[in-house]
C-alpha positions as CSV (number, residue, x, y, z in Angstrom):
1,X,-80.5,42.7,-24.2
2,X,-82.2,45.2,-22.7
3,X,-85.6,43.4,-23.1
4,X,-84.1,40.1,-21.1
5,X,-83.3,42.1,-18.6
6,X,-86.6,43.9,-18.2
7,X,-87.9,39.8,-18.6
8,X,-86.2,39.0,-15.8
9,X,-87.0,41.9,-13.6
10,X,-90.3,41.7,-13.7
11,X,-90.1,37.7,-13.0
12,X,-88.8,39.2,-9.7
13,X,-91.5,42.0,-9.1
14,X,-94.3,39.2,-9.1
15,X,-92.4,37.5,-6.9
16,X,-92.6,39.9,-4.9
17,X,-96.0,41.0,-5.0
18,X,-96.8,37.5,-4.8
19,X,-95.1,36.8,-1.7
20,X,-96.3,40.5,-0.4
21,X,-99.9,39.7,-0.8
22,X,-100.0,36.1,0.4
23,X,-101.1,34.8,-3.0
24,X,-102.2,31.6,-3.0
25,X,-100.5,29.1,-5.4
26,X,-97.2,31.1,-4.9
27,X,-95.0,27.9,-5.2
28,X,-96.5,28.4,-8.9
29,X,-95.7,31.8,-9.1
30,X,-92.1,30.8,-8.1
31,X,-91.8,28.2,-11.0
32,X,-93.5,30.5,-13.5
33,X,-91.0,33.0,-12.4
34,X,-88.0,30.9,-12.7
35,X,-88.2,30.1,-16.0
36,X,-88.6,33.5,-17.5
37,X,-86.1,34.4,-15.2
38,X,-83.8,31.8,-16.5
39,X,-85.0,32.2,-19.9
40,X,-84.3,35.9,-19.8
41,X,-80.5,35.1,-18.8
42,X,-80.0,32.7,-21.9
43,X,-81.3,35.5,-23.9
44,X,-79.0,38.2,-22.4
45,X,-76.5,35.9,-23.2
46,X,-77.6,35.1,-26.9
47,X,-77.6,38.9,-27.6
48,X,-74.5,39.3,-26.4
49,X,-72.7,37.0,-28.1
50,X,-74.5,37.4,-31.4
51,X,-73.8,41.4,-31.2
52,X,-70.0,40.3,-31.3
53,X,-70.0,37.2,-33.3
54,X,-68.9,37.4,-36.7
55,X,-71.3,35.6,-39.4
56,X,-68.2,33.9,-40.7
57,X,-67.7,31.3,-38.3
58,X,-65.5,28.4,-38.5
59,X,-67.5,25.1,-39.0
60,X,-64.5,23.2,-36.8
61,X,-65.6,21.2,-33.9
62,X,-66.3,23.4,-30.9
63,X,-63.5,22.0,-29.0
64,X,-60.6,23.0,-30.8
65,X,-62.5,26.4,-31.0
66,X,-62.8,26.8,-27.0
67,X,-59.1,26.4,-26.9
68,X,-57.7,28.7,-29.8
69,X,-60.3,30.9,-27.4
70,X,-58.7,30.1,-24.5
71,X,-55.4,30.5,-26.2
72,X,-56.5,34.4,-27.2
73,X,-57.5,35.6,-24.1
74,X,-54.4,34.1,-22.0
75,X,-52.2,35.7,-24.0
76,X,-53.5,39.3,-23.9
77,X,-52.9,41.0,-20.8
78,X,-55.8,43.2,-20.3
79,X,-58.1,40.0,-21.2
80,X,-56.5,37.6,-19.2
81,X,-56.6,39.5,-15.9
82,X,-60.2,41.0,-16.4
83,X,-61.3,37.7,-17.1
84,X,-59.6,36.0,-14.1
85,X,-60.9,39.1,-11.8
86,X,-64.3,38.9,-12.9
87,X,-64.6,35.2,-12.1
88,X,-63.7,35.8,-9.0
89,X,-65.8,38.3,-8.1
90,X,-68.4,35.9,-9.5
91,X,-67.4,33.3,-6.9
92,X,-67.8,35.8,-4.1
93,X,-71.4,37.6,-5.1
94,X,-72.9,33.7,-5.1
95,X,-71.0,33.9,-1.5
96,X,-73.1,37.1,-0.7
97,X,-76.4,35.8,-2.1
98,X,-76.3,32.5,-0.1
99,X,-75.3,35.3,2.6
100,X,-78.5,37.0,2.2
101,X,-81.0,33.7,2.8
102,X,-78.9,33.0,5.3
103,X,-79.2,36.0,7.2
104,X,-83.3,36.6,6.3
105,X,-83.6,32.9,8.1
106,X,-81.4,33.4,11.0
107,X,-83.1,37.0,11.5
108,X,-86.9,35.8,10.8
109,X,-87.0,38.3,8.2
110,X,-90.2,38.0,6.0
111,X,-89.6,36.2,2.6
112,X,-90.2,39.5,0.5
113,X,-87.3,41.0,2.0
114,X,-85.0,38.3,0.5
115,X,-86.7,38.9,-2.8
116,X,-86.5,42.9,-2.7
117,X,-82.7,42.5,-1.5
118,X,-82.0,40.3,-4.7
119,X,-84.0,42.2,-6.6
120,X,-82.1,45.2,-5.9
121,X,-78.9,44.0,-8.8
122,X,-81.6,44.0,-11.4
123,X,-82.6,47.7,-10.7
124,X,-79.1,48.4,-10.9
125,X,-78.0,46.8,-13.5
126,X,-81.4,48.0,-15.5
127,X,-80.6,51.9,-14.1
128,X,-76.6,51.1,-15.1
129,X,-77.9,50.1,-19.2
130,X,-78.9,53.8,-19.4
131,X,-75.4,55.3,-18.4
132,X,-73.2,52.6,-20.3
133,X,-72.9,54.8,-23.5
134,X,-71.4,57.6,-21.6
135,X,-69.1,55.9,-19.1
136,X,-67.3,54.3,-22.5
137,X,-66.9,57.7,-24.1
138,X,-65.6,59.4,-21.2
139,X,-63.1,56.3,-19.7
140,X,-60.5,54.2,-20.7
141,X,-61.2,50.8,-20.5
142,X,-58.6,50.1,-17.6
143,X,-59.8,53.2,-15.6
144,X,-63.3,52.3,-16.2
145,X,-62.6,48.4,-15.2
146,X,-60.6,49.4,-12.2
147,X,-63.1,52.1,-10.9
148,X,-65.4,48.8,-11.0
149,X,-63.4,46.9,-9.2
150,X,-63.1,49.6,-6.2
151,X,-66.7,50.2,-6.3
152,X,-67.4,46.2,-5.9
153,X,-65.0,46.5,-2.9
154,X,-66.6,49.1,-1.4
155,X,-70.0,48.0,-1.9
156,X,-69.0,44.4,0.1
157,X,-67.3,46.5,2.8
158,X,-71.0,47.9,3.3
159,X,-72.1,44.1,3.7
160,X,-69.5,43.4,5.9
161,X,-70.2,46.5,8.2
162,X,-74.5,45.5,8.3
163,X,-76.7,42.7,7.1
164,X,-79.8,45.0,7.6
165,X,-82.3,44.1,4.5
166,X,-81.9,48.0,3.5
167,X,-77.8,47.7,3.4
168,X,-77.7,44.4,1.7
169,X,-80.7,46.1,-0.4
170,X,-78.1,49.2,-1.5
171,X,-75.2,47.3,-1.8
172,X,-76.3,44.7,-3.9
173,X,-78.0,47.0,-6.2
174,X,-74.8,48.7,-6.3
175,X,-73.0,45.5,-7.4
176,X,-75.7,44.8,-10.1
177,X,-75.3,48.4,-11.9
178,X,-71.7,47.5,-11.7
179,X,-71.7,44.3,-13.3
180,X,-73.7,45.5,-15.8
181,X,-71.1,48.3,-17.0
182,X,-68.3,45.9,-16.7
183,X,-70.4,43.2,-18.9
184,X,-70.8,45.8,-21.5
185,X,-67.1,47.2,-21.0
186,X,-65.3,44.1,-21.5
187,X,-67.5,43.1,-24.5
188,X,-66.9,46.3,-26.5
189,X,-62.8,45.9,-25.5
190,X,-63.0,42.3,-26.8
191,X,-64.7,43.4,-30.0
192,X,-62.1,46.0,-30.5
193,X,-59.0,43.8,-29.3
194,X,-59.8,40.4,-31.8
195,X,-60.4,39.9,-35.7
196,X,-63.7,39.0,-36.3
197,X,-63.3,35.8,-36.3
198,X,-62.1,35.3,-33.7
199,X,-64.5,36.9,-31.5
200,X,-67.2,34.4,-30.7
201,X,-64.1,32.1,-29.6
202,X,-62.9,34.6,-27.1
203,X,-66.4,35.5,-26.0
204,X,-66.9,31.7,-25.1
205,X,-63.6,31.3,-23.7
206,X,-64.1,34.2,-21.2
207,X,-67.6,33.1,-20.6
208,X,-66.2,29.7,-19.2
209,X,-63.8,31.3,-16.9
210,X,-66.6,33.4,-15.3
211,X,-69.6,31.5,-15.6
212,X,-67.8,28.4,-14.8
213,X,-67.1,30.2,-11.5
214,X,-70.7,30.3,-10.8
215,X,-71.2,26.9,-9.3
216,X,-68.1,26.7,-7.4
217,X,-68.6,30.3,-5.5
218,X,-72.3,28.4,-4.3
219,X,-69.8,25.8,-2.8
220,X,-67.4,28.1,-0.9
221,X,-70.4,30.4,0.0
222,X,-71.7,27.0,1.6
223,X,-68.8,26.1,3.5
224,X,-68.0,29.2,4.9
225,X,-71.3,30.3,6.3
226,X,-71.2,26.4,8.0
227,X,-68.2,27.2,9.6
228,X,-68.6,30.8,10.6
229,X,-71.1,33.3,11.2
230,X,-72.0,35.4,8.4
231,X,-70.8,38.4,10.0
232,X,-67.3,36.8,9.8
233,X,-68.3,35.6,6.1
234,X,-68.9,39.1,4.7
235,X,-65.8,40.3,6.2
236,X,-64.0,37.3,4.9
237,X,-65.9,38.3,1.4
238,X,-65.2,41.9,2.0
239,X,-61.2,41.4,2.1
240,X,-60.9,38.9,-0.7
241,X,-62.3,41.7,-3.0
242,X,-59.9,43.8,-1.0
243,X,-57.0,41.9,-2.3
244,X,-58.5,41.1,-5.8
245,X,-59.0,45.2,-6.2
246,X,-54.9,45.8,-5.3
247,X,-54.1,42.7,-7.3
248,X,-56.0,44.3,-10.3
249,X,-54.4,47.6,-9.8
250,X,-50.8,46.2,-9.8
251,X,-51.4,43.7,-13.0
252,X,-54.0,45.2,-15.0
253,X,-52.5,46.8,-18.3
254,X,-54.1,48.9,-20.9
255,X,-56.7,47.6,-23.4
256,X,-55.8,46.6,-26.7
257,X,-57.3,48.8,-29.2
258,X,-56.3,47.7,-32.5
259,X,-57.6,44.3,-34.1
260,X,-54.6,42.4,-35.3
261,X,-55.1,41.2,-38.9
262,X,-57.3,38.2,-39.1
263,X,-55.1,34.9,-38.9
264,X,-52.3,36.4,-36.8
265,X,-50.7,35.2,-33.5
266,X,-51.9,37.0,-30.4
């Protein structure tokens, strides 16, 4: 996992250098780039799920699968909320990246601003991999999830208070190196929360809740920056975390921390 990441990260650096140095054939350099970049996510993802999913798998049709999945995580608290919060917080950072080209046009900011500002999250999240181990010995998973969640707020109350390339710079770094312990956080709670085999089903069902939110926070990003500045986006942005950070506080239960024997009822 750690290696996609680094993948992908330094996609972005020559990017940047590219961009930097007025390379010529940099329209190459940004295809080149993409792949591995998108390569490097599939990856993460691979090693993710195949660090959780249990050899014995069930040779069923993946559709009845996806919904005993779907099934598990609805009806475990912890699961069910983190799940729902972290898709929408996935719906508002594609807000605050369409925010960022937005603002880099509007401002006539130089295009390797854009690229350091996005490249920022993979710092983070890179910088975050090394403190993971700790954070999970020292917090509960609710205090740890919660503390996330705040942090996220915070971090688009920066945005909402300046789009200058070095805030949106910070902040989004600062979102990146939170995702990542979150990622990893909700992971090792779903490992220790399921039977085994029931893991790769709750992995995937979770995965289409926030992943499936992907697309649709690229809409609403769309939409709102047509109809209002993007000052009055990030602020918008900036109080629906507000609200989703008080909502999580108020519903958000304890993690599970015994499996339940294989073949039982959630």
């Amino acid at each position: 996992m750690l290696a996609a990441q680094v993948a992908g990260l330094l996609a972005t650096a020559a990017v940047l250098l590219a961009a930097a140095v007025d390379l010529r054939g940099t329209a190459i350099v940004l295809v080149v780039a993409a792949v591995i970049e998108g390569s490097a996510f599939v990856l993460f993802s691979i090693a993710e799920v195949g660090a959780v999913f249990s050899p014995r798998s069930s040779s069923s049709p993946s559709g009845p699968r996806l919904t005993e999945g779907l099934v598990w995580l609805w009806r475990i608290p912890y699961l069910r909320v983190t799940s729902l919060v972290t898709g929408f917080t996935n719906v508002l950072f594609q807000c605050v990246i369409l925010l960022v080209l937005v603002v880099a046009t509007r401002d006539n900011r130089p295009a390797w601003t854009v690229g350091l500002v996005l490249a920022a999250a993979g710092v983070g999240g890179l910088l975050a991999s090394l403190v993971i181990p700790s954070l999970e010995r020292r917090f509960p998973p609710r205090g740890l999830f919660l503390t996330c969640v705040w942090s996220w707020t915070a971090l688009l109350a920066m945005i909402a208070l300046s789009t200058h390339p070095v805030v949106l710079a910070i902040a989004w770094g600062g979102v990146g190196a939170v995702g990542t312990i979150v990622a990893v956080t909700l992971t090792v709670t779903r490992a220790r929360a399921v039977p085994d085999n029931m893991l790769g089903r709750i992995v995937s069902a979770a995965a289409v809740l926030t992943d499936g939110a992907v697309p649709l926070g690229a809409l609403v990003g769309g939409y709102l920056l047509a109809a209002t500045t993007a000052e009055t986006t990030a602020r918008i942005l900036a109080v629906a975390m507000l609200v989703a950070a008080l909502l999580s506080t108020r519903f958000l239960r304890s993690a599970p921390t015994a499996v339940r024997p294989t073949g039982a009822e959630p």
